[in-house]
C-alpha positions in Angstrom: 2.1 14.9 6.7 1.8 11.8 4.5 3.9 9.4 2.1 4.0 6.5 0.2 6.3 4.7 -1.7 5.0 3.2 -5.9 7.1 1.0 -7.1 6.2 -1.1 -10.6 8.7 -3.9 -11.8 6.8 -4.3 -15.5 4.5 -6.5 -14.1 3.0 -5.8 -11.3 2.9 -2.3 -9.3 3.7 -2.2 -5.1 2.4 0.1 -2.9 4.6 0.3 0.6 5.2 2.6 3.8 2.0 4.3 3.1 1.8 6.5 6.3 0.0 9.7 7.7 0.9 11.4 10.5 -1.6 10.8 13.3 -2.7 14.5 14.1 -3.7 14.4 10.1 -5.3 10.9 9.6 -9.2 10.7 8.3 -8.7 14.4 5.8 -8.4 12.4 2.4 -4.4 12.0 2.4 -4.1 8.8 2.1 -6.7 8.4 -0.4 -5.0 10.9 -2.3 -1.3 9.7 -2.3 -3.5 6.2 -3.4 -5.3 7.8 -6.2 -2.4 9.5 -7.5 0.0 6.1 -6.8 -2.5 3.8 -9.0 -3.3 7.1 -12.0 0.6 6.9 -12.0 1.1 3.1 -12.4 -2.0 2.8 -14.7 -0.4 5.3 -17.2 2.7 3.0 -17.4 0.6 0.0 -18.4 0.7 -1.4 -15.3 -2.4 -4.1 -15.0 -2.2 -4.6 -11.2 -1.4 -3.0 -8.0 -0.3 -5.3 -4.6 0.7 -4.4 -1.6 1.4 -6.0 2.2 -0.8 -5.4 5.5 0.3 -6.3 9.2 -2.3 -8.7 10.5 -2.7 -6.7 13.3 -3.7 -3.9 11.7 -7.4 -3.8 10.9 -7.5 -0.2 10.3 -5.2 -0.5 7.3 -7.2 -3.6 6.3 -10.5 -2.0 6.2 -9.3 1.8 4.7 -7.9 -1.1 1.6 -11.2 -2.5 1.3 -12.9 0.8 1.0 -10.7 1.6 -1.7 -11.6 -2.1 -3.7 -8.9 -4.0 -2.7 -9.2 -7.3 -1.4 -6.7 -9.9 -0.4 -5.5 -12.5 -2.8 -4.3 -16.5 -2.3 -1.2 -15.7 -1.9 1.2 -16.0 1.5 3.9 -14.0 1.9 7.5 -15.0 3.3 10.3 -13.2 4.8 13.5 -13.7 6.5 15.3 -11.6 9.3 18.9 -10.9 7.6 19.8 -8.1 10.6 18.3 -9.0 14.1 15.9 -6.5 15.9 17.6 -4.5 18.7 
């Protein structure tokens, strides 16, 4: 139904591949796996929680915001190592 992936490297915590299936988006899943994700990563001592949004995907963007997160001066770079089929 849903899942997310925490991961915290000592000094900062990432959230990634948080997902719900689409018949059970909008019950409080996401939220959930979120709430437990950053309880989770707080009780290691971990003092801040990033994570990466598609710009085309405003829906992610403004479910974020609702939560208190807001997007930092940072840009984020990537290279293709396996080419897309």
């Amino acid at each position: 139904v849903a899942s997310a992936m925490f991961g915290y490297d000592g000094h900062r915590g990432r959230v990634n591949y948080l997902a719900v299936a689409p018949d059970h988006r909008r019950r409080g899943h996401a939220r959930r796996l979120m709430d437990e994700g950053e309880a989770r990563l707080t009780a290691l001592g971990c003092p801040k929680l990033s994570l990466q949004l598609r710009t085309d995907n405003p829906q992610a963007a403004a479910f974020y915001t609702r939560l208190g997160y807001g997007q930092d001066a940072a840009v984020s770079f990537g290279k293709r190592l396996i080419a897309d089929s």
